[in-house]
C-alpha positions in Angstrom: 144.0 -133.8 -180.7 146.7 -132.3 -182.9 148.4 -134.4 -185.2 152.2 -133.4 -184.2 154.5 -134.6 -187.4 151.8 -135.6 -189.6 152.8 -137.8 -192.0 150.1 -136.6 -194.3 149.9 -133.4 -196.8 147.2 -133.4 -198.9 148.6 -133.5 -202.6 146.9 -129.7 -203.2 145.6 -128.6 -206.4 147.9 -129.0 -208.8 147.4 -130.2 -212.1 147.8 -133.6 -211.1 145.0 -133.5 -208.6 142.6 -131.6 -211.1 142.8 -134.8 -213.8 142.2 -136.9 -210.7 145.5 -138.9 -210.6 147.1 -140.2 -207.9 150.4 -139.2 -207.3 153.4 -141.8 -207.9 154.7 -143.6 -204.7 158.3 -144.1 -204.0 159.3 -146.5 -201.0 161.9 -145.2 -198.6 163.7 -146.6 -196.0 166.0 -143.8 -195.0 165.7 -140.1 -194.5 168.5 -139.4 -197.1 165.7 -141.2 -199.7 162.8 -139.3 -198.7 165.0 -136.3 -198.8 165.8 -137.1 -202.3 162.4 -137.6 -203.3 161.0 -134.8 -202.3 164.1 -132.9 -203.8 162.8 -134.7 -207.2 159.3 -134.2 -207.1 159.7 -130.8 -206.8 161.8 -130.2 -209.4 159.4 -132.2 -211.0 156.8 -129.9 -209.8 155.1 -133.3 -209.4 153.5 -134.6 -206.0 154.8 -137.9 -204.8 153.8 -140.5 -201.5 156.8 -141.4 -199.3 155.5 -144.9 -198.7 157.0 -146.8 -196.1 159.0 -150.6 -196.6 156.4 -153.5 -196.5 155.8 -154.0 -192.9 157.8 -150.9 -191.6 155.4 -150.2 -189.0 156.2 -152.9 -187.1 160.2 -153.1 -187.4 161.1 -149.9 -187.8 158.0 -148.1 -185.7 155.9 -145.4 -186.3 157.7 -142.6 -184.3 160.5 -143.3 -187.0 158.5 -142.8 -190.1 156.9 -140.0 -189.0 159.9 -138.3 -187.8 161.7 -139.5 -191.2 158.7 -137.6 -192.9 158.9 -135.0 -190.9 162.8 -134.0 -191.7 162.5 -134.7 -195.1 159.3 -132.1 -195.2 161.2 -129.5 -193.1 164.4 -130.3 -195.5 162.3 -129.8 -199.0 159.5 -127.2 -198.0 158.8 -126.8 -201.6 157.6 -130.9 -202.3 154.4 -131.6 -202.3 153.7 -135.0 -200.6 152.1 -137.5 -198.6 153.2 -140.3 -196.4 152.3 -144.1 -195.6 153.0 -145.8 -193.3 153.0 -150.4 -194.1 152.0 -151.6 -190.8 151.2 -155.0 -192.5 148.6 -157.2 -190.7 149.8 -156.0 -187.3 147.0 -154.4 -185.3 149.2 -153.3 -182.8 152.2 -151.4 -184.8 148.7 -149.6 -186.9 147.4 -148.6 -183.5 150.6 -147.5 -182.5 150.7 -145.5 -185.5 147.5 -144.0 -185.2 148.5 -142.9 -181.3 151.7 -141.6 -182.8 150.4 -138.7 -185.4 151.0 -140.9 -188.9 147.8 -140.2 -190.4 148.0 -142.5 -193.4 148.1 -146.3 -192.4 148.2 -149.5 -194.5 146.8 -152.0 -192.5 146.0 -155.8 -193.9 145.3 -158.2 -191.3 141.8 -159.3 -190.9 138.2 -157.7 -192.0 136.9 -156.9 -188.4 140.1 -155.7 -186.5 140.3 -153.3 -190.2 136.8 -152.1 -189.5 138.1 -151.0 -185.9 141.2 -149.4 -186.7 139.5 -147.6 -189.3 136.9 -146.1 -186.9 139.7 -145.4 -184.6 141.8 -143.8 -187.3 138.8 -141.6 -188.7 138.1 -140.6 -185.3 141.8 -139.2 -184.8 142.0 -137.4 -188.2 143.7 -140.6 -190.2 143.5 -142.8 -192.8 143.4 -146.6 -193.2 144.3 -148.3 -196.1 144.0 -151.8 -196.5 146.2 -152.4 -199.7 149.5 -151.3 -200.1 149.6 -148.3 -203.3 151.5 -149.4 -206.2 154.9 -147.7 -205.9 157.3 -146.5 -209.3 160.3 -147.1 -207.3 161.7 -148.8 -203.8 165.1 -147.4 -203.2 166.1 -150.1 -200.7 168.5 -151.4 -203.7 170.1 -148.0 -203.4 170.7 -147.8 -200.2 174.1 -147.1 -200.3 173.8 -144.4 -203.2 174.5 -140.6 -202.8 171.7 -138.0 -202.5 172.7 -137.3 -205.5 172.0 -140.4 -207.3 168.7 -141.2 -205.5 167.4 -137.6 -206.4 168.1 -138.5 -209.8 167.0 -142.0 -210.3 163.3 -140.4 -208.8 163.6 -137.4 -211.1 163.7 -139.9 -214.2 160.3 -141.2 -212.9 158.8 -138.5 -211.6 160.0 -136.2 -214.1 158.3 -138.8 -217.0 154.6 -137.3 -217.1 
């Protein structure tokens, strides 16, 4: 099955990826902020995660991150990024993701109904994580802040190698 809106770029081979970092992780909760991350990181020529809100998965829903992602991709073709999805310890919204294309998935809830998903997940081309990544920067506190401002508040992070 294709993954339509994939949530989930690999970070490539930039310089980054050759010392084997991670890249930096920046919560959104609107597409104005992932916009404005992506806008950052490449002008930072740096590759970030657009992780989702603690628990996004299950308020917000997975066809919403994915099509969040997918605008802000389409919008900044140039960023280099990946996406994930906090589905908390809901089995339900991480299924629901996994039906839905999002192909990176934080999923806490218990050991066995982990092990599942994360057969279920593999088998449709995704990831399951069962720890949230460290993230730099949540903009929910900016919520109300101009593109402008977000892009810059991520460029001072992103931009700090």
């Amino acid at each position: 099955m294709a993954r339509s809106g994939a949530t989930k770029q690999p970070p490539g081979d930039g310089p980054a990826a050759q010392r084997g970092e991670k890249p930096p992780a920046v919560i959104i909760h609107s597409l104005t902020q992932a916009v404005a991350a992506l806008n950052a990181a490449a002008e930072a020529r740096r590759p970030v995660v657009l992780l989702s809100a603690p628990d996004a998965g299950v308020y917000a829903g997975a066809a919403w991150f994915r099509e969040v992602t997918r605008a802000a991709r389409e919008a900044v073709p140039k960023a280099e990024c990946s996406a994930i999805l906090d589905c908390g310890n809901d089995a339900g919204a991480a299924m629901a993701a996994i039906r839905a294309g999002v192909n990176s998935i934080v999923f806490a809830g218990r050991a066995d109904a982990a092990r599942r998903l994360a057969d279920i997940a593999a088998q449709n081309g995704a990831e399951l994580l069962t720890e949230r990544p460290a993230a730099i920067l949540d903009l929910g506190a900016s919520f109300f802040a101009t593109a402008e401002a977000l892009r810059r508040r991520c460029l001072e992070l992103l931009g700090d190698k």
